[in-house]
Structure formats: C-alpha cells, structure tokens
Backbone as XML, in Angstrom:
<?xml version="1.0"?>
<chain id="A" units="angstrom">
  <residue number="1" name="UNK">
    <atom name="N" x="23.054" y="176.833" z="13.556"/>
    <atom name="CA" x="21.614" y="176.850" z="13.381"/>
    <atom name="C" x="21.216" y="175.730" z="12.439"/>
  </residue>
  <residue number="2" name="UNK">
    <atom name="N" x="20.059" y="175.357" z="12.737"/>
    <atom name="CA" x="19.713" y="174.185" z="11.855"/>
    <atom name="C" x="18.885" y="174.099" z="10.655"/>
  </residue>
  <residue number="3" name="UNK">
    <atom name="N" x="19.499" y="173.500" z="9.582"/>
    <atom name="CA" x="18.609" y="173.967" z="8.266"/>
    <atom name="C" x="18.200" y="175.620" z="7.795"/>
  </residue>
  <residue number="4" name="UNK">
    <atom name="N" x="19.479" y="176.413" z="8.015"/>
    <atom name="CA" x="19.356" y="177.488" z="7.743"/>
    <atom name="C" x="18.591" y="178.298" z="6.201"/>
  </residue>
  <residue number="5" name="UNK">
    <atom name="N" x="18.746" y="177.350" z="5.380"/>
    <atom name="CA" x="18.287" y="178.113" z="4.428"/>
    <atom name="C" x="16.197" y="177.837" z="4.231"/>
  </residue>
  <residue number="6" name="UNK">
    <atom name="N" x="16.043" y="176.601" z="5.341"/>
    <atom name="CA" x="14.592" y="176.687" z="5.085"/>
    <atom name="C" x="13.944" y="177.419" z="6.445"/>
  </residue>
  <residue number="7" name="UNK">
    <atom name="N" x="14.535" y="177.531" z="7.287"/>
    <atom name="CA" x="14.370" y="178.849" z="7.824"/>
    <atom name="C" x="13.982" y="180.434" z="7.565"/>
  </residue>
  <residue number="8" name="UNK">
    <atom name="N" x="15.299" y="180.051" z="6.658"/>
    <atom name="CA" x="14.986" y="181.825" z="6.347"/>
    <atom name="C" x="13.409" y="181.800" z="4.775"/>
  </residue>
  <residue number="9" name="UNK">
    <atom name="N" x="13.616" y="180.951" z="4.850"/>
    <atom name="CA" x="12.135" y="180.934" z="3.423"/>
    <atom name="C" x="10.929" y="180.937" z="4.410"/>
  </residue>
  <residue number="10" name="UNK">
    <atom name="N" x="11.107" y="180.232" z="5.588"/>
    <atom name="CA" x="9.897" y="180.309" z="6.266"/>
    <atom name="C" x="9.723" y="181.640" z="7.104"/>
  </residue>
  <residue number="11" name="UNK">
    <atom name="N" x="10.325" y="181.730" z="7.558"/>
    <atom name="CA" x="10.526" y="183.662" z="7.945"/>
    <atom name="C" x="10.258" y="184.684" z="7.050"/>
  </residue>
  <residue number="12" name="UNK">
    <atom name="N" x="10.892" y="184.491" z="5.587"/>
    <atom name="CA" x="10.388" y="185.484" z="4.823"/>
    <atom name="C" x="8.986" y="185.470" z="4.894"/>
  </residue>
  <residue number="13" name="UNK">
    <atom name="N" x="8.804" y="184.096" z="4.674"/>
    <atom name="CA" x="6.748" y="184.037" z="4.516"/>
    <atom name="C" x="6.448" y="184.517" z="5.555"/>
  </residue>
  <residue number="14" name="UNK">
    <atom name="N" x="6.662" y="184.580" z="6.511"/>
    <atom name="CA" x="5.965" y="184.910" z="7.616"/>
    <atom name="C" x="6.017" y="186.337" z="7.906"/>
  </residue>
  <residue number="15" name="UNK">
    <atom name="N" x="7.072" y="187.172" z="7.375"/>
    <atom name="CA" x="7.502" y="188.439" z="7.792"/>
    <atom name="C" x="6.427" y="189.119" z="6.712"/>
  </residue>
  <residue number="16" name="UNK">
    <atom name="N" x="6.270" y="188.375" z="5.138"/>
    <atom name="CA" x="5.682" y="189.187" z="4.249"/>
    <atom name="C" x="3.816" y="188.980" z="4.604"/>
  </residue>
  <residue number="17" name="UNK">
    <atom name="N" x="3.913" y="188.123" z="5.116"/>
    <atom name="CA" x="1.971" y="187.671" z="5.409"/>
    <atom name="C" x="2.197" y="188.785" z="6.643"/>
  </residue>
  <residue number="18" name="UNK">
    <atom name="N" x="2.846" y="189.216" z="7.803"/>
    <atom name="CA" x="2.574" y="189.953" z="8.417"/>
    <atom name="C" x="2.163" y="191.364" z="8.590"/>
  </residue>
  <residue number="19" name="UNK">
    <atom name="N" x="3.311" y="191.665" z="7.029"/>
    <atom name="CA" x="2.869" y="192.646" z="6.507"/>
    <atom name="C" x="2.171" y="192.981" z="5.976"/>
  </residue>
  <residue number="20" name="UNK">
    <atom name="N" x="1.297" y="192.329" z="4.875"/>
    <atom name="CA" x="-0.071" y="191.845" z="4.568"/>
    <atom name="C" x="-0.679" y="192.680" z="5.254"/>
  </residue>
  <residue number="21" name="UNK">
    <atom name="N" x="-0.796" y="191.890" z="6.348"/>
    <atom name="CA" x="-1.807" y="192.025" z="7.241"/>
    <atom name="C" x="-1.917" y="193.057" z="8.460"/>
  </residue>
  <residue number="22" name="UNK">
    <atom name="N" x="-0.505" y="193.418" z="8.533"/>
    <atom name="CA" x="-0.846" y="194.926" z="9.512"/>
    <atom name="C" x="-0.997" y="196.292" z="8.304"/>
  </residue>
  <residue number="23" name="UNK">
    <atom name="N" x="-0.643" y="195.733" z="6.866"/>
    <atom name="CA" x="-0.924" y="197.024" z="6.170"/>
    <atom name="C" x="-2.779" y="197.153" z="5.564"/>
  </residue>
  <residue number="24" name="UNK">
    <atom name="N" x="-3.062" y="195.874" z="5.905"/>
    <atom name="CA" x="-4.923" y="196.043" z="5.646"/>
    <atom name="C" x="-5.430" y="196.501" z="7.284"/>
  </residue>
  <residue number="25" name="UNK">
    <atom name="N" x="-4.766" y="196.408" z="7.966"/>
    <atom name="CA" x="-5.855" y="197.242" z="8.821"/>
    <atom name="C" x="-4.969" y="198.082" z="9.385"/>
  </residue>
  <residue number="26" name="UNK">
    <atom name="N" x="-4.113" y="198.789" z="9.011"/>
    <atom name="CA" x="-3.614" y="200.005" z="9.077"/>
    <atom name="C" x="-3.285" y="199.813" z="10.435"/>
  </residue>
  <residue number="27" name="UNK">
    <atom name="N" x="-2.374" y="199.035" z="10.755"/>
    <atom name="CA" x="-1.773" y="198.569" z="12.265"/>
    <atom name="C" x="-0.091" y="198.833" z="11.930"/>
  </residue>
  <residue number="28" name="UNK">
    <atom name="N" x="0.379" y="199.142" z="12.980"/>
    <atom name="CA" x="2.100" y="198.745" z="13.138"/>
    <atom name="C" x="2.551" y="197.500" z="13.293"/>
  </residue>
  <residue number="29" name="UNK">
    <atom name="N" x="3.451" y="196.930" z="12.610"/>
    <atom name="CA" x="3.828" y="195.212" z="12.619"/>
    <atom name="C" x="3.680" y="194.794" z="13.947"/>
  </residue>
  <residue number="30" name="UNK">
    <atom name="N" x="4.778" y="195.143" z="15.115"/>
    <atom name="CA" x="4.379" y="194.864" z="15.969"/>
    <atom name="C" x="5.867" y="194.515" z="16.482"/>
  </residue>
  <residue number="31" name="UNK">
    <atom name="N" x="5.935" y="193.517" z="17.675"/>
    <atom name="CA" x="7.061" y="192.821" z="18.513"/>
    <atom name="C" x="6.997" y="191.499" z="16.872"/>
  </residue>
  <residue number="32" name="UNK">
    <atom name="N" x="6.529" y="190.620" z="17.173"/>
    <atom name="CA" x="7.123" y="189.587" z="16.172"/>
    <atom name="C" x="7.675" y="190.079" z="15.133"/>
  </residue>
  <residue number="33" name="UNK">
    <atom name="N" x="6.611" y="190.943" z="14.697"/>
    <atom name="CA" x="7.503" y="191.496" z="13.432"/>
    <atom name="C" x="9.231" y="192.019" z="13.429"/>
  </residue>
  <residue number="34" name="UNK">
    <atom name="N" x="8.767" y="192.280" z="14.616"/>
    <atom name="CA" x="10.087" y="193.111" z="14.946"/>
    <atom name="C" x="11.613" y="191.934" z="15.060"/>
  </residue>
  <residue number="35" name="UNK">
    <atom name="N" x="10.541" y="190.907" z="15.933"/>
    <atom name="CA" x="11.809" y="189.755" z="15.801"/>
    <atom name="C" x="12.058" y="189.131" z="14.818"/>
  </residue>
  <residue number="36" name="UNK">
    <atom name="N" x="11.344" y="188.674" z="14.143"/>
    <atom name="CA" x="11.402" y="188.176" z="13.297"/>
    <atom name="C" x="12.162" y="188.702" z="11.989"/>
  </residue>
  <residue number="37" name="UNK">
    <atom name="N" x="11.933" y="189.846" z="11.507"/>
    <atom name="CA" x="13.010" y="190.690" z="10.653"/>
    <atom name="C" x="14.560" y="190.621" z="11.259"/>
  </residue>
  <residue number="38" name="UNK">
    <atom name="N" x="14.609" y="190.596" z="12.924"/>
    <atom name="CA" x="15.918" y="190.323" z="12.944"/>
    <atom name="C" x="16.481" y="189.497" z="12.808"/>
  </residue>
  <residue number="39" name="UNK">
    <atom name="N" x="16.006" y="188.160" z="13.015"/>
    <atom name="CA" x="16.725" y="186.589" z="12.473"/>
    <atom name="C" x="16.491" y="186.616" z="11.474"/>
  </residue>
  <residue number="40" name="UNK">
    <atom name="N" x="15.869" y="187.252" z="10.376"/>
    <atom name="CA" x="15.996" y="187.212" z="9.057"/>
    <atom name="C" x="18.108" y="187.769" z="8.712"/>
  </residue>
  <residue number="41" name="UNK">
    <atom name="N" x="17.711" y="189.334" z="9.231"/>
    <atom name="CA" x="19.539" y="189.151" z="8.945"/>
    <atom name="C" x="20.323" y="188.617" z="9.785"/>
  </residue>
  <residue number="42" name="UNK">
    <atom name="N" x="19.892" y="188.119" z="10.645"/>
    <atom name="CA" x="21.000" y="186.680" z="11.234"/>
    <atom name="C" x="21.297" y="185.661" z="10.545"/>
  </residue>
  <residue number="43" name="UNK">
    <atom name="N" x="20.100" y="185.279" z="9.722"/>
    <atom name="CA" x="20.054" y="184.037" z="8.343"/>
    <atom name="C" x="20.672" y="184.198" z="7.714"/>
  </residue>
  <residue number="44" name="UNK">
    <atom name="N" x="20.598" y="185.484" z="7.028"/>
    <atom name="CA" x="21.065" y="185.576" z="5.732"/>
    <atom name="C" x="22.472" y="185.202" z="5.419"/>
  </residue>
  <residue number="45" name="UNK">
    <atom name="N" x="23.443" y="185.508" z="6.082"/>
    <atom name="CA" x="25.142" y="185.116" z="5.709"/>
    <atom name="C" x="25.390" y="183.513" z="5.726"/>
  </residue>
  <residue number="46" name="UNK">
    <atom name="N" x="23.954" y="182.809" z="6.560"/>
    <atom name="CA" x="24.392" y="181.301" z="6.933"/>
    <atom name="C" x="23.601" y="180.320" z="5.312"/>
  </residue>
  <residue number="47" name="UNK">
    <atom name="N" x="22.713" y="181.715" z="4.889"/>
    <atom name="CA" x="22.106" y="180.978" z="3.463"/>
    <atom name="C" x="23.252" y="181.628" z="2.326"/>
  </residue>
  <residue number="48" name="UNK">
    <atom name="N" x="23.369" y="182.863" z="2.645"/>
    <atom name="CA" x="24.777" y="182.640" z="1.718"/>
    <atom name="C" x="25.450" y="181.670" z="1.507"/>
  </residue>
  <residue number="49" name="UNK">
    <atom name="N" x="26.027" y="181.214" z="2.789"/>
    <atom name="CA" x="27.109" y="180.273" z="2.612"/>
    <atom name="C" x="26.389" y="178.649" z="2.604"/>
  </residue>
  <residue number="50" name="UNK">
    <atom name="N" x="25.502" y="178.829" z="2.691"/>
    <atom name="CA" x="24.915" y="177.299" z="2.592"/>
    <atom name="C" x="25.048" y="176.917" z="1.178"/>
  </residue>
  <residue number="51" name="UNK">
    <atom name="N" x="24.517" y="178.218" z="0.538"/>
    <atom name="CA" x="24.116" y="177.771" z="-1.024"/>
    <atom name="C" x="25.385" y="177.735" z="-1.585"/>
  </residue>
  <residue number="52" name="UNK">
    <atom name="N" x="26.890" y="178.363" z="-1.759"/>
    <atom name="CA" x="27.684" y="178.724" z="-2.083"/>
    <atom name="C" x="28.509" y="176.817" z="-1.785"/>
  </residue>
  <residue number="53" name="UNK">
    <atom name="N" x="28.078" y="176.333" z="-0.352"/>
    <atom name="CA" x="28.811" y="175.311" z="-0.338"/>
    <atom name="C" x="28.114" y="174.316" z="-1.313"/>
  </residue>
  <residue number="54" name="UNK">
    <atom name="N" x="26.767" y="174.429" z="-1.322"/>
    <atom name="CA" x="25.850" y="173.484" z="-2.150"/>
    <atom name="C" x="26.496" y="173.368" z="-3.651"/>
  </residue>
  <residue number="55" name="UNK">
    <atom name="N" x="26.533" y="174.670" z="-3.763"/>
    <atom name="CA" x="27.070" y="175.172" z="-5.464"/>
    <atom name="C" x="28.788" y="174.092" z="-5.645"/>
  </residue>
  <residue number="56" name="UNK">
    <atom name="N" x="29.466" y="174.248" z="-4.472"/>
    <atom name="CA" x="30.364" y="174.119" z="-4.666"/>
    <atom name="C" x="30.448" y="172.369" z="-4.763"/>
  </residue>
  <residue number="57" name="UNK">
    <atom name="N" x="29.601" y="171.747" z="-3.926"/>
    <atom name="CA" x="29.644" y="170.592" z="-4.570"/>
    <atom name="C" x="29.178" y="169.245" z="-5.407"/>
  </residue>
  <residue number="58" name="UNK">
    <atom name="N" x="28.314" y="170.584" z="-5.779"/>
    <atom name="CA" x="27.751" y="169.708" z="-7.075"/>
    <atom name="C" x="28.750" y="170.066" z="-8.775"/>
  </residue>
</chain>
C-alpha cells in the first residue's frame, strides 16, 4: 500500500468527521463508515511498522 501512514491520518479524519456528523443528526454511520473503519485496521500494522522502520533509521 502506498504511503501508509498518511493514509491512515486521512481515514482517521474522515472516520471521526463522520461521526460528527451522523451523531448530530442522530443517523447510523452508514456503508462508508463501515468501510472505512475497516482499512483503518488494515493500516494500522503497516503504520506500525512504518514508524518503527523510520525510528530505526534515524
């Protein structure tokens, strides 16, 4: 996957504005929401290890 760790920052934003916004008008997230939370934990092990290699070579 490409540029995994600004991915998952842009997904978070997007997952938390969604929520936002289906919790002001008292709606259920929905399908995106729904996808979108799941490539969030698809991300996550590839930003683990992104940052871990970053760490490692600086």
């Amino acid at each position: 996957m490409h540029r995994p760790t600004r991915q998952h920052e842009h997904l978070t934003l997007k997952v938390t504005q969604k929520q936002e916004r289906s919790a002001q008008s008292s709606r259920k997230p929905g399908r995106k929401h729904k996808r979108w939370s799941k490539f969030l934990a698809q991300y996550a092990p590839l930003v683990a290890g992104a940052e871990t290699a970053a760490s490692a070579e600086s």
